[in-house]
C-alpha positions in Angstrom: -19.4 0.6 12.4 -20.3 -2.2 14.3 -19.4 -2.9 18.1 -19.4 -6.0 20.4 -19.6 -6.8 24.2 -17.5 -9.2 24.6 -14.4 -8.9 27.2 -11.4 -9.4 25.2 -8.3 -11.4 26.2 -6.5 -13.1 23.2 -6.1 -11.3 19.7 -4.1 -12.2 16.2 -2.9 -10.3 14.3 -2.3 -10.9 10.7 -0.8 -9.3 7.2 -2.5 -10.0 4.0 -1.9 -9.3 0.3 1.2 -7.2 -1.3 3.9 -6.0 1.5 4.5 -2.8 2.2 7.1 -1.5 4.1 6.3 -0.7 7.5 3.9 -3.5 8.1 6.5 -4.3 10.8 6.1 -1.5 12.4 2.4 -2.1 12.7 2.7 -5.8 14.0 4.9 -4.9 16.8 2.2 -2.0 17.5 -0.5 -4.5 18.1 1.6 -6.6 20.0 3.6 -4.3 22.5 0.4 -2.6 23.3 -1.7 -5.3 23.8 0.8 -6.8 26.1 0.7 -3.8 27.9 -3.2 -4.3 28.5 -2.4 -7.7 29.7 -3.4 -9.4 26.7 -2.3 -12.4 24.4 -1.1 -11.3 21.1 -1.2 -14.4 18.7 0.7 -14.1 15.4 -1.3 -15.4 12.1 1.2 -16.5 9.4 0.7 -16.0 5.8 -2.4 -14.3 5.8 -5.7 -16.0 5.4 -3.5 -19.0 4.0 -2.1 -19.5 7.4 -5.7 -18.9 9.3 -7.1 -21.7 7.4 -3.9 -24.3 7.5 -3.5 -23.4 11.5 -0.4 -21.2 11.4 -0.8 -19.7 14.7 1.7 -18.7 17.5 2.0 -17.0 20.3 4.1 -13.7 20.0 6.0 -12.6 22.9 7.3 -8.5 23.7 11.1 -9.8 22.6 10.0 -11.6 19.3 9.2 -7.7 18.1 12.9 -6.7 19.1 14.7 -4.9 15.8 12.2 -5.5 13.5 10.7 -1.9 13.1 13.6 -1.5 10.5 12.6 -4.0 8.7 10.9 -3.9 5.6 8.6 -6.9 4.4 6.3 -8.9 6.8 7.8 -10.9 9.8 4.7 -12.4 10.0 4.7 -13.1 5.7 1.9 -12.7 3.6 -0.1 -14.6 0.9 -3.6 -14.4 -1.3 -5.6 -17.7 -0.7 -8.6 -18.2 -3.1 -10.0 -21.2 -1.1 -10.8 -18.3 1.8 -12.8 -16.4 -0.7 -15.3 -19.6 -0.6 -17.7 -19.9 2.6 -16.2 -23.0 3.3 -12.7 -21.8 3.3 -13.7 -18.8 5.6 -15.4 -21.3 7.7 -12.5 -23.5 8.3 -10.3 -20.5 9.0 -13.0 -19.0 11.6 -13.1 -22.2 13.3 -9.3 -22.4 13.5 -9.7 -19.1 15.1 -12.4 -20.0 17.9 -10.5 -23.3 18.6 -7.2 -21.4 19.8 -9.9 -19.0 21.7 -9.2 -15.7 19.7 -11.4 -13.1 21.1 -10.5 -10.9 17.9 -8.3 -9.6 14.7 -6.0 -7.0 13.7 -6.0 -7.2 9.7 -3.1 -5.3 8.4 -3.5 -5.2 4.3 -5.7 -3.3 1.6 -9.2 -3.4 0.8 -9.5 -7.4 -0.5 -7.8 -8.4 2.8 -10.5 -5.9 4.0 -13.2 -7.9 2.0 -11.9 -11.1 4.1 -12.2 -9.2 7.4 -15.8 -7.8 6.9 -16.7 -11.5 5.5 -15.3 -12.9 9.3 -17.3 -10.7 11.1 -20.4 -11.1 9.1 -20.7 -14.8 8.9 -18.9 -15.8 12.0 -19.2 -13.2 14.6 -15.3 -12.8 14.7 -14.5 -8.9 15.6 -11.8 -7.9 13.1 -10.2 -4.2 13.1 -8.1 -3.1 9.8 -5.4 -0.9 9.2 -3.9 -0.3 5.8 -0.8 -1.8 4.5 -0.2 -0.6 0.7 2.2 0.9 -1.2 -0.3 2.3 -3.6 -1.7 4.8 -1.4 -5.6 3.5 -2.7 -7.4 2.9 0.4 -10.7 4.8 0.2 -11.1 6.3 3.7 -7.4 6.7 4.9 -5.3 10.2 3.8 -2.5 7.5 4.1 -1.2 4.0 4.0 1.3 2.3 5.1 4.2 1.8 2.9 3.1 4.6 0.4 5.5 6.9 1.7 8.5 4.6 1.5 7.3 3.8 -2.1 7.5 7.4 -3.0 11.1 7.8 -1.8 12.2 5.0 -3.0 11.1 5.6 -6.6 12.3 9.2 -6.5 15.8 8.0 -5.2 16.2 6.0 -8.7 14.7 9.0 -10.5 16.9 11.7 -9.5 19.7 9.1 -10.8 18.4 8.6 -13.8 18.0 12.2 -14.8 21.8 12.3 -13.9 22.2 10.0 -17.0 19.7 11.4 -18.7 21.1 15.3 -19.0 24.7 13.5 -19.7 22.9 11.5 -22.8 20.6 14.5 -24.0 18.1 11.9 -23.9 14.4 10.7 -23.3 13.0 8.2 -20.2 10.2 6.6 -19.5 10.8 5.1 -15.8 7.9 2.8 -15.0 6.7 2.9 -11.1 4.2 0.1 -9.6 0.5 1.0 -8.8 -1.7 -1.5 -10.9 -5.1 0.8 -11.1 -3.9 3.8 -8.9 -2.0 6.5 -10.2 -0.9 7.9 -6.8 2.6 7.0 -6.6 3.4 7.9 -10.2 1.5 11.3 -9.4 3.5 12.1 -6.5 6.9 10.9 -8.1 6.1 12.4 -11.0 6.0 16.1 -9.3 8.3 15.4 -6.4 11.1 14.7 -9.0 10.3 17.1 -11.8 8.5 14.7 -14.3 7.6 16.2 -17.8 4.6 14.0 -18.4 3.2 11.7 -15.4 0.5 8.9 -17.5 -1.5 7.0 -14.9 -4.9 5.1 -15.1 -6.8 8.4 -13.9 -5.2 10.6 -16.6 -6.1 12.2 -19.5 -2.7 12.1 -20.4 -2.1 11.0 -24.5 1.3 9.6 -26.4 0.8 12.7 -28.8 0.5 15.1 -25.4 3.3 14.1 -24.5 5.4 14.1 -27.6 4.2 17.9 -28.0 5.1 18.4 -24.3 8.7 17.5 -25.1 9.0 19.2 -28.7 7.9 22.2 -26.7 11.0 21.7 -24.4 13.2 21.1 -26.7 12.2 24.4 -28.5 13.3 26.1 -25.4 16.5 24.5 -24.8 16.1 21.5 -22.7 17.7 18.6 -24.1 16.4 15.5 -21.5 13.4 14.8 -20.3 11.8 12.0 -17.9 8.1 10.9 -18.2 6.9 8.6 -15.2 4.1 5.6 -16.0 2.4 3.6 -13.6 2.4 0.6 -14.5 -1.2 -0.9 -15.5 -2.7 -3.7 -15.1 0.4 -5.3 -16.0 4.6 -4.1 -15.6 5.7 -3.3 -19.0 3.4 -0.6 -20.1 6.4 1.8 -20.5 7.6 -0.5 -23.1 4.4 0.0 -25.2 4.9 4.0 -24.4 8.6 3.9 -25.5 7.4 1.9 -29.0 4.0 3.9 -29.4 6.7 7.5 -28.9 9.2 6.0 -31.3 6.7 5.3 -34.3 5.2 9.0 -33.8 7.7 11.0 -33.7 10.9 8.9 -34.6 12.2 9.7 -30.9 13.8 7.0 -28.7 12.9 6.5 -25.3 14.8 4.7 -23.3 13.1 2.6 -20.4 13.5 2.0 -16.7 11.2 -0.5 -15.0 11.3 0.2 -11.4 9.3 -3.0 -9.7 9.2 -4.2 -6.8 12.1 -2.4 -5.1 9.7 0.2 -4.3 8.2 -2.8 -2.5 11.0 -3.7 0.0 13.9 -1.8 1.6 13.5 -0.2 5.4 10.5 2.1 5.9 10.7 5.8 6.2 10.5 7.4 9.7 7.0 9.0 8.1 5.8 4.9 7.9 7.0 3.8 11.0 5.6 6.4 13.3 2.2 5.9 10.8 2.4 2.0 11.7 2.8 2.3 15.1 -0.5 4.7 15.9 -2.5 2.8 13.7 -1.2 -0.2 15.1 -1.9 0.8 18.9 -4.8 2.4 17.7 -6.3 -1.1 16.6 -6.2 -2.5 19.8 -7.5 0.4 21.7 -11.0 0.1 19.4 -11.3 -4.1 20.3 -10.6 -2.8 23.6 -13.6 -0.3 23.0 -15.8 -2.9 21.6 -15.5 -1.4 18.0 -14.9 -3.5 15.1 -15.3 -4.2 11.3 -13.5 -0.6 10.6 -10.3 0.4 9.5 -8.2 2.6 11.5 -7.8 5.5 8.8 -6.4 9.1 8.4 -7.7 11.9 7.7 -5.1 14.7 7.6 -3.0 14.0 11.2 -5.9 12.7 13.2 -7.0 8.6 13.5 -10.3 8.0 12.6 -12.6 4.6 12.4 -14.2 4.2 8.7 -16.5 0.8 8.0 -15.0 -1.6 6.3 -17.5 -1.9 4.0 -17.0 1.6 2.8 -13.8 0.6 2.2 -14.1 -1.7 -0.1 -17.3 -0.6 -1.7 -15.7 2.9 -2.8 -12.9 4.0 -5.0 -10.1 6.7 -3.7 -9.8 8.8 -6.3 -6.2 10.7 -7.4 -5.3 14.1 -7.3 -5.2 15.2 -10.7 -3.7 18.6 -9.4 -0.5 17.0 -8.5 -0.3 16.1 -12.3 -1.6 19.6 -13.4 0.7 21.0 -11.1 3.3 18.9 -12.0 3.1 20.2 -16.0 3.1 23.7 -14.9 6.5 23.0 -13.1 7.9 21.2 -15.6 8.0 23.9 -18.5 
């Protein structure tokens, strides 16, 4: 955790990589309340894109009227590879210092995180974090923003697709988003009474499952759901539908739920999450703390480096999936 001295009076604040609902929330945090210490709040647009091509603007307390309802970024969003080069961080820093930005709020996940620590590190520009991602995979945080949205979202559509699957007597595989983290597939997957949950993590097999469901159907249930995250790439469920179908000669039909878990307006859970770690980013510039991330851990904020962040992996709860097999019988 590192800390600075100087007096702060102008700050940005900025969202970077995927969206996640309730990101809004958190911008209008940083701004209200750093407003209310008599501060100017500058908006960054489009991420580290926008830092390095100058997209800066002052925010006022009525530009954040009716957007805490909103899902997406006001503020938009956007992955730049030339800030990953020292020159491209350089030109974005300077940017900064020209406009007379005392310090950051970076709201994203860990390679916005990676950006933040890099700004601090080569150019002396405090930066606090708080995480924005529907995947839930922030090492150091209980929760991100967005994650619980995700969840509700994805377990809205699956509650309607086991209505069509009990009228069909049939098998689905529903595909949720999460890349290399299982957590939303692990927590849809129990939350909505999955048979089999297959995420990175996993030991979960095609032949598991097929037993899992021959099983059920030995005892009289005649649908089941099985929920995927998606891998490195959407579609995986595909390959799970076609690998099932050449095994055991049973077809699976699939549902690919994308980036609708993505959008749409964020739960009160995300909102009132968005807005403490929002305020509390500003109160630890106004301390003189920076490169950390404004984590959770259970209900209470805490400060975690942001090199930790990014240097360690948050692992999944595998109970939620053992759990979640036990239920399911």
């Amino acid at each position: 955790m590192a800390q600075f001295d100087k007096k702060i009076q102008k700050i940005g604040v900025y969202t970077s990589g995927g969206d996640a609902p309730g990101m809004n929330a958190a911008i209008r945090a940083v701004v209200r309340v750093g407003i209310s210490q008599k501060l100017e709040v500058y908006g960054i647009h489009n991420g580290y894109v926008g830092m390095i091509e100058n997209k800066i603007e002052p925010l006022q307390l009525r530009d954040m009227a009716n957007i805490i309802q909103r899902g997406g970024t006001i503020l938009k969003t956007g992955r730049s590879t030339e800030f990953m080069r020292p020159e491209g961080r350089a030109r974005a820093a300077q940017n900064i210092k020209n406009l007379g930005l005392d310090a950051l709020v970076c709201i994203g996940g860990d390679g916005s995180f990676r950006g933040a620590h890099a700004l601090w590190e080569e150019h002396q520009i405090p930066v606090v974090g708080v995480p924005g991602t529907i995947d839930n995979d922030i090492f150091g945080s209980d929760k991100t923003i967005g994650f619980d949205t995700a969840v509700n979202t994805a377990l809205e559509a699956i509650d309607r697709i086991r209505d069509t699957a009990a009228s069909h007597d049939r098998l689905f595989i529903v595909e949720v988003m999460g890349r290399n983290s299982g957590f939303i597939a692990s927590h849809v997957g129990l939350a909505g009474g999955a048979e089999e949950i297959f995420t990175p993590d996993a030991n979960t097999t095609v032949e598991k499952a097929i037993d899992r469901i021959n099983e059920a159907k030995s005892r009289g249930k005649t649908s089941s759901i099985i929920i995927t995250a998606e891998g490195q790439k959407p579609g995986r469920a595909y390959d799970l539908a076609d690998a099932i179908r050449k095994k055991s000669g049973m077809d699976a039909k699939v549902c690919i739920l994308g980036h609708q878990q993505r959008g749409g307006s964020p739960t009160a859970a995300d909102r009132i999450l968005a807005s403490r770690m929002g305020a509390a980013a500003v109160d630890a510039l106004f301390k003189g703390y920076c490169d950390v991330m404004i984590g959770t851990e259970g209900e209470r904020l805490i400060q975690v480096p942001l090199d930790l962040v990014y240097k360690n992996e948050k692992k999944n709860q595998l109970d939620l999936i053992s759990l979640a097999s036990v239920l399911a019988t």
